[in-house]
C-alpha positions, 0 to 999 in steps of 0.5 A: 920941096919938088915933085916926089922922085920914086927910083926903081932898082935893076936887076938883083939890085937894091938903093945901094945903085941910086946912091950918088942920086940919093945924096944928091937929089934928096936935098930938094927932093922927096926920095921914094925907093921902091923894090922890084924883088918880091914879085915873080912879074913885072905887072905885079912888081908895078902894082906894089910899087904903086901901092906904096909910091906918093899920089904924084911923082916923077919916077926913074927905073934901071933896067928891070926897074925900068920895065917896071917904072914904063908898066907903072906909067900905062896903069896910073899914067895920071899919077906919073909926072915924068919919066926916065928909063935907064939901061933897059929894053921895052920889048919882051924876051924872045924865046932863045933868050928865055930858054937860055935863062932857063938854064941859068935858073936852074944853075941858079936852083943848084947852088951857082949864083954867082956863076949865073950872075956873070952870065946875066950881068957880064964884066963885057957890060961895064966901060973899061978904065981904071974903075971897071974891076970895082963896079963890076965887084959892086954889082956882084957883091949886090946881086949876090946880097938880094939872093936865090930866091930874089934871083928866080922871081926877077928872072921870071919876071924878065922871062914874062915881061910884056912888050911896051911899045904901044905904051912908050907911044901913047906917053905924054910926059917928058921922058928921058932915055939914057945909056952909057956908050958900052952897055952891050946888056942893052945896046944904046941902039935899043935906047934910040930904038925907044927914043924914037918911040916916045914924043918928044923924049930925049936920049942920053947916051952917056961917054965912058959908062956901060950898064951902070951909068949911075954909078960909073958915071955918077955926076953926069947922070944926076946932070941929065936927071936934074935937067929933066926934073927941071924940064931942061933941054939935055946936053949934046951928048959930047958935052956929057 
């Protein structure tokens, strides 16, 4: 059996999101789902998911999960074999964007989750095609699933979370960075823009996906991932 791959979820998401990469790689692969919703911030989010996680491992995030996937690195950097940041930003929240996520809170607090979620995770996200309406009711129906009290704990975190570029400098294992070409959550410029950070990473930005790579284009990301397991180099991204 290989490395042990510990997946993080993004935001008010849960393992429902890593489905195409958990029937896929756990046939070679020890999988180890780790949840990112019960702490109110992402240095206490990476300390559970340290807690529980194998000695080694290799570890993948998603957006939120991602942010906690680079603070689990910078606190147990000898316990991360290698790394893969998905659909995600390194920098912390700047002040308009947090107190624009004031208010989503307290919309949240009255009662309009899914308004909020709209707000937070917009259809705009997601690559337009015949499956577009389906994951953007996939990702909703989700986010609706974790609930209030889940959504003011992520929200916090986001709101708090630390700046990682002095982190993503001192990496030393190999690392993925992957997007899809329409995620306007994340742009794919951030994703250059840690790229460019990180030695030696590699940057994936995946043709007809948005902000859920995983699943609106399930066989290419688990391409990219297994390359990386495998310490292959990744595909021209015009051969994704």
């Amino acid at each position: 059996m290989n490395e042990p791959l510990v997946l993080l979820p993004s935001f008010m998401a849960d393992a429902r999101i890593w489905g195409a990469q958990i029937e896929t790689f756990s046939q070679t692969h020890a999988i180890h789902l780790a949840h990112v919703g019960y702490e109110g911030s992402v240095e206490d989010m990476a300390e559970m998911a340290l807690v529980g996680a194998p000695e080694t491992f290799s570890l993948a995030g998603h957006g939120l999960g991602a942010m906690v996937a680079i603070e689990m690195l910078r606190r147990a950097p000898e316990r991360v074999r290698r790394i893969a940041l998905m659909s995600t930003n390194c920098l912390s929240e700047t002040p308009p964007a947090a107190a624009e996520r004031d208010l989503r809170i307290a919309r949240a607090k009255a009662g309009r989750l899914a308004e909020v979620m709209e707000a937070e995770v917009p259809p705009s996200c997601f690559a337009p095609g015949e499956y577009h309406d389906m994951v953007v009711g996939f990702m909703g129906q989700m986010a609706l699933d974790q609930g209030v009290p889940a959504y003011l704990r992520q929200a916090m975190a986001l709101q708090r979370r630390p700046d990682q570029q002095r982190t993503l400098r001192q990496v030393r294992v190999p690392t993925l960075i992957l997007c899809g070409e329409h995620d306007t959550l994340y742009l794919p410029r951030r994703h250059e823009f840690m790229a460019g950070l990180v030695p030696r990473a590699e940057l994936v930005i995946l043709p007809g996906a948005g902000h859920a790579p995983m699943v609106e284009r399930p066989r290419a990301t688990n391409e990219a991932l297994r390359r990386w397991m495998a310490g292959e180099r990744q595909l021209r991204v015009s051969d994704s």
